[in-house]
C-alpha positions in Angstrom: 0.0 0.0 0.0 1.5 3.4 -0.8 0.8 6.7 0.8 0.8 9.7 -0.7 1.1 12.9 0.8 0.4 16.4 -0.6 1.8 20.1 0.8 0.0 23.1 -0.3 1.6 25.8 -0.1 -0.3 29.4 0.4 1.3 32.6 -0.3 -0.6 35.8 0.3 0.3 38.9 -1.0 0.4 41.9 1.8 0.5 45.7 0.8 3.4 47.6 1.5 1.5 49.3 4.4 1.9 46.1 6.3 5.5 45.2 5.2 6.7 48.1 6.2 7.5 47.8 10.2 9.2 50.3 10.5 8.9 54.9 9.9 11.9 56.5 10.4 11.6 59.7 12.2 14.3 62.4 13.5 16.2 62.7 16.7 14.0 65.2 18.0 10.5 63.5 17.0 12.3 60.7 19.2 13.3 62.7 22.0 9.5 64.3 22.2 7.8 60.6 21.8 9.9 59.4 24.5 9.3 62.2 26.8 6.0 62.0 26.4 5.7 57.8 26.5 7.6 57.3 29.5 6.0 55.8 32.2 9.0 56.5 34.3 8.4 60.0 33.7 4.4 60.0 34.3 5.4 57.8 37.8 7.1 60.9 38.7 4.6 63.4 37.8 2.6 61.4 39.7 4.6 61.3 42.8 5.1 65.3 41.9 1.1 65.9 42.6 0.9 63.5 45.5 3.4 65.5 47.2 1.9 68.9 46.0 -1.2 67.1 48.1 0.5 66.6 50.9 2.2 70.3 51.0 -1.9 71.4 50.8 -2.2 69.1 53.5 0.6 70.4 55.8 -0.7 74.1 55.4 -4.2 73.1 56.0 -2.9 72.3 59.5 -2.9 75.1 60.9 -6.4 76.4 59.8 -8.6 76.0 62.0 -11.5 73.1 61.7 -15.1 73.6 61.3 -17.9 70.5 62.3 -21.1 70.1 61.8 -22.6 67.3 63.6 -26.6 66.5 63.1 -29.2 63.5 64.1 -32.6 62.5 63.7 -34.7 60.0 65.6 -38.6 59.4 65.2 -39.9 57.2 68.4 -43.3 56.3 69.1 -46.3 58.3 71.0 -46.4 57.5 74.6 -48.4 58.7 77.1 -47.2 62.2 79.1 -46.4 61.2 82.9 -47.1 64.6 85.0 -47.3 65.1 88.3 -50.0 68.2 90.1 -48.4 71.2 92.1 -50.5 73.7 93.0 -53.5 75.0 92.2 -52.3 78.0 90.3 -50.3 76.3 88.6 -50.8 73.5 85.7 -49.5 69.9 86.3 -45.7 69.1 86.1 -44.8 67.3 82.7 -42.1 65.1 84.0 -42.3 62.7 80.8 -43.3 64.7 77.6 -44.8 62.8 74.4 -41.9 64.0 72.1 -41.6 61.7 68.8 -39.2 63.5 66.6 -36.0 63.7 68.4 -33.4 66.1 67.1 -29.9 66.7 68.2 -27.1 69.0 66.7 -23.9 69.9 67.5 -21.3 72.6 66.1 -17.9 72.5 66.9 -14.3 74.5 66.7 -10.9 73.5 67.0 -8.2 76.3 66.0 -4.5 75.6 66.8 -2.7 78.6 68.1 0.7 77.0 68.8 2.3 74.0 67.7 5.7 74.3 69.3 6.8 75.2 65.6 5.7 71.3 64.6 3.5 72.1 61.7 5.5 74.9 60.2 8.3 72.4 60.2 6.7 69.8 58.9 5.1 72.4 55.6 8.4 73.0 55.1 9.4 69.5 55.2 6.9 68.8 52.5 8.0 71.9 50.1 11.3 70.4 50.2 10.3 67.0 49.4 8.5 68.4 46.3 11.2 70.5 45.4 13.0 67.1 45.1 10.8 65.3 43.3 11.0 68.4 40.8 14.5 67.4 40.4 14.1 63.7 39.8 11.7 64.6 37.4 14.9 66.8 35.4 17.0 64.4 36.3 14.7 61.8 34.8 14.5 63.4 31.6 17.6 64.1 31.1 18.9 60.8 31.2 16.1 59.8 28.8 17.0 62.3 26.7 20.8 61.0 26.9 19.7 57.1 26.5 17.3 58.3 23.3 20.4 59.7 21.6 22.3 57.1 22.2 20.1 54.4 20.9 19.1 57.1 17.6 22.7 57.1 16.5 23.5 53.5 17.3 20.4 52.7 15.1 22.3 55.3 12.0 25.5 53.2 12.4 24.5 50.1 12.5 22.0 51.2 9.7 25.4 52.3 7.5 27.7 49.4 8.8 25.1 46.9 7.8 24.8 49.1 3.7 28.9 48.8 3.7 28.8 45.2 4.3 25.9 44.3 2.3 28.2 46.2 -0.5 31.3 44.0 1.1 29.2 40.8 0.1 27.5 41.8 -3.5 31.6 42.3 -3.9 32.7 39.0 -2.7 30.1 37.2 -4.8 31.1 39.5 -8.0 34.6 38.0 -7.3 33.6 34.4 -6.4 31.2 34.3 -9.9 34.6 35.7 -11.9 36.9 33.4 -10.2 34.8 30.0 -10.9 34.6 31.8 -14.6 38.8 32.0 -14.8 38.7 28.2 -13.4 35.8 27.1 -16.3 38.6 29.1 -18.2 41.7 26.9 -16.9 43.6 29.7 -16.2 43.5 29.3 -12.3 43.9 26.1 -9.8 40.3 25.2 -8.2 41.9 26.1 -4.2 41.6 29.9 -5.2 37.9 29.2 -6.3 37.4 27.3 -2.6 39.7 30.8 -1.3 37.1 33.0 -2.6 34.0 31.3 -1.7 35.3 31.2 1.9 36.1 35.0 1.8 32.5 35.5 0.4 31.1 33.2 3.5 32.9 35.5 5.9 31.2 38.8 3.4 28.0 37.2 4.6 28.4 36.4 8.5 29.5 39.9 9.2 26.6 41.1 7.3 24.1 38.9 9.0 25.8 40.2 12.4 24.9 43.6 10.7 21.8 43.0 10.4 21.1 41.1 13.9 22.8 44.9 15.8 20.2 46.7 13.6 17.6 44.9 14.6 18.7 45.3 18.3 19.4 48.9 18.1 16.0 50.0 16.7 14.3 47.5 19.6 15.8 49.5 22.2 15.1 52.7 20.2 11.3 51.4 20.1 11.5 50.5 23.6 12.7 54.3 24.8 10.0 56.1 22.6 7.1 53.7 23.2 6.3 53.6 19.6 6.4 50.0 18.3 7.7 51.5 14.3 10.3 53.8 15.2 13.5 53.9 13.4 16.3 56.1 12.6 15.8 58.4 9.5 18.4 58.5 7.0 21.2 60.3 8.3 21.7 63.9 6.7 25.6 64.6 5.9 27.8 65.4 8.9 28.4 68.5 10.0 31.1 68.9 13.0 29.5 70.9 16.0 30.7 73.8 17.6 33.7 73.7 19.7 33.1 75.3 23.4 35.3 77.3 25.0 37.7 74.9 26.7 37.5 75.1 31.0 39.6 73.4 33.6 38.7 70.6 35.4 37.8 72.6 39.0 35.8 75.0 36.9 33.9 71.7 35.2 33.5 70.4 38.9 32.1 73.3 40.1 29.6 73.6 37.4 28.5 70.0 38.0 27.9 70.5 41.6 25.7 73.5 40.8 23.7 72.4 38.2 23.4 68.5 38.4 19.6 68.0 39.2 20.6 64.6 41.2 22.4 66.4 43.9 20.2 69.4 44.2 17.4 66.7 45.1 19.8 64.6 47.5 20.6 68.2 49.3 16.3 69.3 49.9 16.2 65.5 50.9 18.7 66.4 53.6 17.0 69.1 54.4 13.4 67.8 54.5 14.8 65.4 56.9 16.5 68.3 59.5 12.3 69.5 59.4 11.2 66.5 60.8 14.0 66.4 63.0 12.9 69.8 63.9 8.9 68.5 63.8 9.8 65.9 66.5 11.6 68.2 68.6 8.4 70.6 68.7 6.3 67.7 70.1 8.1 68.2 73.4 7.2 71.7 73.4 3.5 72.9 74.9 0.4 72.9 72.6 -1.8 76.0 72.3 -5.4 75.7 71.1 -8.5 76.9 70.8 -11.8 74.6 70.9 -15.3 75.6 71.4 -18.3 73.9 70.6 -22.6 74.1 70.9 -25.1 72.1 71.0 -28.5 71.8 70.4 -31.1 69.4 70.8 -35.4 68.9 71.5 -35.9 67.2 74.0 -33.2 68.7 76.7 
């Protein structure tokens, strides 16, 4: 008995809008989608408003409080219980028929003074957002750095993987000529197994090309957000300014004044001497004013 098997083989013909993965875009399109993709950066604007919360918070502290307090209670009829005085006088209600019972109160609480605890915690808070800010510049300035490192790694590999495709339409060029000259007799058959091993090596680099392409523009994806992001074709060179050359202390200096990181390390350090400052004030006496009135049928 014989078997007989049958592929079929399908081939469906795409447009170019879906072949086409990828859309180039410039280095600043990229910087802007990434900035604006970030979920690092929207966790920080995040943390940003929570703390601009919590500054509201600390303020409100020293305001003082208003409450309103009310209550509502229906009972059943009962019978009055009254007692007789005198004669000129009508008998004592001692238990009154009273079904809706109503009771409300309104009270005040106003701190006068803290011991300097609430002022030092406010200020704690400003500081901690005041650090946050500079996470947040910190923050994009690194994503700004990592954006244009992956754009130009994306251009080079781009170009290397052009040179070496060029490397390998060579190598084949050559091995096709060479295998002509040996049909020819005019060469020994080891420079046609020479040249074919030449062309092999044309067409691993190339495929290693192509592989750190394919890398590059992932991570490029990956910083933007945008799933078809690539490198546009790179416009001709054009070597950038020189600045004006500065010594090392004055490069130090600079750092140390304008490097967002250490600006937000220094209003974490002082945030922290506030609360120090906070706990200290617990110790201290506590001023405030509380007043409060009531009222309610029956009593």
């Amino acid at each position: 008995m014989t078997y007989r098997v049958v592929f079929l083989l399908s081939c469906v013909l795409l447009p170019d809008s879906v072949l086409a993965q990828t859309t180039p875009i410039t280095l600043e399109e990229a910087i802007r989608q990434g900035l604006a993709n970030s979920q690092r950066l929207a966790e920080l604007d995040a943390r940003a408003q929570a703390a601009d919360y919590a500054v509201a918070g600390r303020h409100a502290a020293d305001l003082p409080i208003v409450s309103a307090q009310g209550g509502y209670t229906r009972t059943n009829h009962v019978e009055e219980f009254s007692v007789p005085t005198t004669i000129s006088r009508p008998p004592q209600v001692l238990y009154p028929d009273i079904p809706d019972n109503v009771r409300t109160r309104l009270d005040l609480q106003w701190p006068i003074y803290t011991g300097g605890r609430t002022d030092a915690l406010e200020r704690a808070a400003r500081a901690e957002r005041s650090a946050i800010t500079k996470d947040v510049d910190a923050a994009r300035a690194d994503l700004r750095l990592e954006i244009t490192r992956a754009y130009w790694a994306v251009v080079t590999a781009e170009e290397a993987e052009a040179v070496l495709q060029r490397a390998l339409e060579t190598a084949n060029a050559h091995v096709a000529d060479v295998r002509s000259r040996l049909a020819s007799g005019l060469i020994p058959p080891n420079e046609v197994a020479s040249a074919e091993a030449q062309a092999a090596h044309e067409r691993l680099l190339a495929i290693e090309a192509s592989n750190q392409r394919g890398i590059a523009e992932a991570d490029l994806q990956r910083l933007t957000g945008n799933d078809r992001a690539t490198a546009a074709p790179a416009a001709p060179y054009a070597p950038p300014t020189v600045p004006e050359v500065q010594t090392v202390p004055d490069l130090i200096a600079a750092a140390l004044k304008a490097r967002p990181e250490r600006q937000a390390l220094e209003d974490r350090v002082a945030a922290s001497m506030e609360r120090v400052t906070a706990a200290a004030g617990a110790a201290r006496p506590q001023v405030a004013i509380g007043g409060g009135y009531d009222y309610a049928r029956p009593n």
